[in-house]
N, C-alpha and C positions, 0 to 999 in steps of 0.2 A: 504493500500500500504506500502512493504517494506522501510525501510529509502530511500530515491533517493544520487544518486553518487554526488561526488560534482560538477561537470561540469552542472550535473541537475538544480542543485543549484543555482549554479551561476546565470543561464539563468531564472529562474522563482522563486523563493523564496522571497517575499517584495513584487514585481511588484503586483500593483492592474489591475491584467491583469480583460478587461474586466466589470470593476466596474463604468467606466464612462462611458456611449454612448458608449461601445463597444470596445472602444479603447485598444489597445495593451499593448501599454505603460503606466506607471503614467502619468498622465498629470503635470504639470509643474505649479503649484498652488503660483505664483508668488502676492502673497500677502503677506501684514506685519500684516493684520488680519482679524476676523470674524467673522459673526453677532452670538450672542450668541443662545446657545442651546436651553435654557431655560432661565425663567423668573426671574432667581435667579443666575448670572454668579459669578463664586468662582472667589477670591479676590488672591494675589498671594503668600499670604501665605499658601493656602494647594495646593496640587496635583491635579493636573489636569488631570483626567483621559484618558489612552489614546484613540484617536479614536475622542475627544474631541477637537477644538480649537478654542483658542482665541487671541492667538497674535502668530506670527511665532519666537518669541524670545523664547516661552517656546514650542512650537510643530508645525507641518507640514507636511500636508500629503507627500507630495513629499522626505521629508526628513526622516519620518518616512517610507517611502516603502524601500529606501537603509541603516537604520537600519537593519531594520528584514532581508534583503539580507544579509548582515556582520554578524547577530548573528548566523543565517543558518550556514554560512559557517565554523565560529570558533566555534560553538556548544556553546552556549553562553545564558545564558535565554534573556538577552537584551544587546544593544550596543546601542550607541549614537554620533552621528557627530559633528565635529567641524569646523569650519573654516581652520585650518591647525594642521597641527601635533601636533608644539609646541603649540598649545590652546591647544589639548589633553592631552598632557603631562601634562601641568603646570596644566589645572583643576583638573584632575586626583591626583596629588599630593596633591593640597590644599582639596584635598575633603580629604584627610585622614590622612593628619597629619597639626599641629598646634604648636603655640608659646612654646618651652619646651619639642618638641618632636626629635625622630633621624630619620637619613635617612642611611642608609648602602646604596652602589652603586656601580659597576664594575668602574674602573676606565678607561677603554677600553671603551669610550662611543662614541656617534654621538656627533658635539661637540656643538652642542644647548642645546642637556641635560647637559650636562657637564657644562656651564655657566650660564644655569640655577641651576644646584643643587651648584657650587662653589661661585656663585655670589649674586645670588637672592634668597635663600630659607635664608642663613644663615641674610638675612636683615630684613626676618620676625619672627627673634628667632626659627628656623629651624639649628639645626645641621647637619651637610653633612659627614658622613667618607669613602673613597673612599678609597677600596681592591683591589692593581695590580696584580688579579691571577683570573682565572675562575674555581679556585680549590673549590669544595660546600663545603668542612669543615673549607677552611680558610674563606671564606666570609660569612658562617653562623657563625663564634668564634666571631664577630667584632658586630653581634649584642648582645645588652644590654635591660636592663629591659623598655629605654626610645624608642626604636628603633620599629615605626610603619611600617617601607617600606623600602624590600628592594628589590631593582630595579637592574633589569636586559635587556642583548640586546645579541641575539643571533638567529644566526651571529652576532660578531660584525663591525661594521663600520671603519675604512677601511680594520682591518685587520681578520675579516672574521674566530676569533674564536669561538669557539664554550663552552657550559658549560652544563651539565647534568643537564638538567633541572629537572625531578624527582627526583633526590636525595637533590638538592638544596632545593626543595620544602620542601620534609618532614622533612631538618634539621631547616629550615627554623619556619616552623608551630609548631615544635616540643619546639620552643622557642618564640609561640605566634606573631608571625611578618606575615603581608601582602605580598604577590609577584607580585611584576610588573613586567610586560616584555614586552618592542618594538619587536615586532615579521614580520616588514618593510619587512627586506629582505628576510624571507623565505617564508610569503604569509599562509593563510589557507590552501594551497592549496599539500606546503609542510611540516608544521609542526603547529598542534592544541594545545596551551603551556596549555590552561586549563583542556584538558585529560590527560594530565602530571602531573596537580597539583595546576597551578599558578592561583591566582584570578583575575588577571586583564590582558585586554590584549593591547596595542595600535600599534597605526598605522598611519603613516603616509602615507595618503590614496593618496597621489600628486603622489605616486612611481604607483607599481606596481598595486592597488588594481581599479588605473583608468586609468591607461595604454599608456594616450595618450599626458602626459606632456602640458594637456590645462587645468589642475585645480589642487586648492591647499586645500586639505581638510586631516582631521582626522578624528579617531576615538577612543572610548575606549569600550570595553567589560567584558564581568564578569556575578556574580551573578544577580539578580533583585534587591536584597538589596544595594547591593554598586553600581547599578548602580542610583540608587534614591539619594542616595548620590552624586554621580558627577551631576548628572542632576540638583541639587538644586544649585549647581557653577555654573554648565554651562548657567543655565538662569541669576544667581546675576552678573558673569564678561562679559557675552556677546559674546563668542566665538560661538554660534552656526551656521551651514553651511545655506547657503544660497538657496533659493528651485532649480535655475538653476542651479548651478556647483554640486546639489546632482541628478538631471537630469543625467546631463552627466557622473557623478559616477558610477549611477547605469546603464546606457550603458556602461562604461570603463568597467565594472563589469561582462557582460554577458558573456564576452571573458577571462574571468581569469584564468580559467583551460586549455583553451588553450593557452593561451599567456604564460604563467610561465611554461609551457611544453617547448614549443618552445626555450624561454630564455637561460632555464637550458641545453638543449642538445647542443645548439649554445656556452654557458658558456665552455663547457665538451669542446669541440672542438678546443678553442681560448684557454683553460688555457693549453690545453695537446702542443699545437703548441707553445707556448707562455715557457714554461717549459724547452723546448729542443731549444729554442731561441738562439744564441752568443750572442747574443745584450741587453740576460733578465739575470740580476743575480740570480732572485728569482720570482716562481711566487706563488700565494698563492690561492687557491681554495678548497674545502673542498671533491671534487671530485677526487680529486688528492691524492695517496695513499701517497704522499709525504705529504701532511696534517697531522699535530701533532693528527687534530678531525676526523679525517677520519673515523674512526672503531664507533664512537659516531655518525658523523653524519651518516651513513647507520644504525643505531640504533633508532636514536631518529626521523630522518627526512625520507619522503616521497621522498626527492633529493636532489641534492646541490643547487641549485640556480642560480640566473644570473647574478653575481659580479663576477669577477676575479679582482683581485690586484695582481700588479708585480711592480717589480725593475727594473730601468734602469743604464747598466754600466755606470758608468761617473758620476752619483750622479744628482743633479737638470740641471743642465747645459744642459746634455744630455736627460733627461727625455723632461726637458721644447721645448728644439727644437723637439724631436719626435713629441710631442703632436702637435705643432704649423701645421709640416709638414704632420698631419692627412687631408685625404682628403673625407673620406667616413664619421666615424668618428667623431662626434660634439664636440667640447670641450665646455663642462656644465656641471656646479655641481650636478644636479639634477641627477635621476636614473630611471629605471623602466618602461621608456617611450619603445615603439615599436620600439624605432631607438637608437642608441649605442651612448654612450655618454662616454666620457672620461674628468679626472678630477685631480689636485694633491691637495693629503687631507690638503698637507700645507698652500693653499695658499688660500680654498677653505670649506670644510666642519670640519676641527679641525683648524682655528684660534683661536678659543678660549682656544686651547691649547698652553703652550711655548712651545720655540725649546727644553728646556731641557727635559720636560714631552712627548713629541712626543717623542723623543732619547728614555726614558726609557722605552714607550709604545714597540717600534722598527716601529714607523711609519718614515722612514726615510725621507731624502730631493729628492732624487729621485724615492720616491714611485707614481704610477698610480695606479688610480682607476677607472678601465671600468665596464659600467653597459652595458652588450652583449644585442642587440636588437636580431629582430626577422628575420634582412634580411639576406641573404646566407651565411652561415659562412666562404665559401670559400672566396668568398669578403672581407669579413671582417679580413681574417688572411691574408691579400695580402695586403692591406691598415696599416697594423701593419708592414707589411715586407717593405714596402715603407718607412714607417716613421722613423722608427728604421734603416734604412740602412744609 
């Protein structure tokens, strides 16, 4: 059989359809462990091969089915689950670099990485230099001979830039350095960064990849060899998912080609409304030929995605009452879920940024940040038009 589409994917790809008593689904193997295979159980210094288990801290069926679902879809030899994103991230990181080593980083980040890589890496002899451009030759100049990772987010959070990820890549490798990349907000579904080039890829699977804002999990993807690397973390600090919230994943999961469909044309509709706004100074979407990445993202991406960020006249003052007077509308930080959430980055997902470093990013005090659910977009830009009036 020819490759299957991804929507295929989605819906059948991991799933042990079939494998237990007939059943449809993985069953939900809600154990912490299990009688061993044989009469000889490895100790947990070697590998544990898959297929294999013995305690749910180092594998699990149920967890291991929405792996292979994730690797499917970002074309990935393996992927591995976390408890949440940031476990992803931060495993991910300690898997490849160490005491004396660099880290190059967009400085445009989500701002968990950001106080992760400015806070906590540099307390375990972790250098951090942080690049304000998504230009690939100025942020590949900044890596040096110590510099194992450099980390990228694209889209980024909240302001929904974009960076050429292939050229990034090859100047990148051409100077011996690893690529990471958050690839949250565009999904597999709209853009695959490891046929681009990048070796790693993560996710914060709470958003879009489980669709339904009732579970908080990650992931990280890549090679088989660096993913044996993070897996040797993720079993020493503990981060890994749990067999029911990876249950419900891999159901958030079946729907992902469709849901991020839906998003995106809803997104398309609210930014173009939102754009020709009195009340919006600025909106910012990558669908929007008014986007700086416009012509890259129709290049690099499968679509724009389901984030719209705009400006409201008046600066926080006015923003903040808009929001308050959302009635359809949720005001939450989170994103991704089926139902449209609105959020301001300041108060909310860049506190770990000062007001002077947002200033310079251009994340201003009156900026929103809507993650476009899946219900009628007419509603949804009448509920904007209430709020803002």
């Amino acid at each position: 059989m020819s490759k299957k589409g991804m929507a295929t994917r989605a819906v059948h790809d991991g799933d042990r359809s079939l494998r237990y008593e007939g059943a449809i689904n993985t069953p939900i193997f809600q154990s912490s462990t299990f009688s061993f295979p044989t009469d000889d159980p490895r100790t947990w210094e070697g590998e544990v091969p898959r297929g294999t288990y013995i305690y749910s801290r180092n594998s699990n069926p149920t967890v291991e089915a929405v792996e292979e679902k994730l690797a499917s879809l970002e074309g990935a030899e393996a992927s591995l689950a976390f408890s949440s994103g940031m476990a992803a991230i931060s495993t991910a990181l300690l898997a490849f670099v160490g005491k004396g080593d660099r880290v190059v980083a967009m400085q445009d980040l989500y701002g968990g990485t950001y106080g992760l890589l400015r806070n906590e890496m540099p307390r375990l002899g972790v250098d951090v230099a942080f690049v304000p451009t998504t230009d690939p030759e100025e942020l590949c100049a900044a890596i040096d001979g110590r510099t194992k990772v450099l980390y990228l987010e694209s889209p980024t959070n909240p302001l929904l830039k974009l960076i050429d990820i292939k050229e990034t890549c090859r100047l990148a490798h051409e100077k011996g350095c690893r690529v990471l990349i958050d690839n949250t907000f565009a999904t597999p579904v709209l853009q695959r960064p490891l046929e681009q080039g990048v070796d790693v890829v993560l996710h914060s699977a709470t958003k879009y990849l489980n669709g339904h804002s009732d579970v908080i999990a990650g992931f990280v993807a890549g090679r088989r060899e660096d993913m044996g690397l993070v897996h040797q973390r993720r079993r020493l600090f503990g981060g890994v998912l749990d067999p029911l919230p990876a249950y419900l994943l891999a159901r958030g999961m079946r729907t992902l080609d469709l849901r991020v469909r839906r998003h995106e044309a809803n997104a398309r509709a609210v930014a173009e409304h939102l754009e020709a706004h009195p009340k919006v100074s600025r909106c910012i979407y990558p669908g929007l030929r008014s986007h700086p990445d416009h012509e890259l993202a129709k290049r690099q991406m499968d679509g724009f995605g389901g984030m719209v960020t705009f400006e409201v006249r008046g600066g926080r003052h006015a923003a903040e009452g808009a929001i308050k007077r959302l009635q359809l509308i949720a005001r939450a930080s989170s994103l991704g879920g089926v139902e449209s959430l609105a959020s301001m980055p300041l108060n909310t997902s860049h506190t770990s940024y000062s007001r002077e470093e947002r200033v310079m990013l251009g994340i201003t005090d009156g900026m929103v940040r809507l993650s476009v659910g899946i219900e009628d977009p007419e509603d949804l830009c009448q509920d904007l038009d209430q709020a803002l009036r």
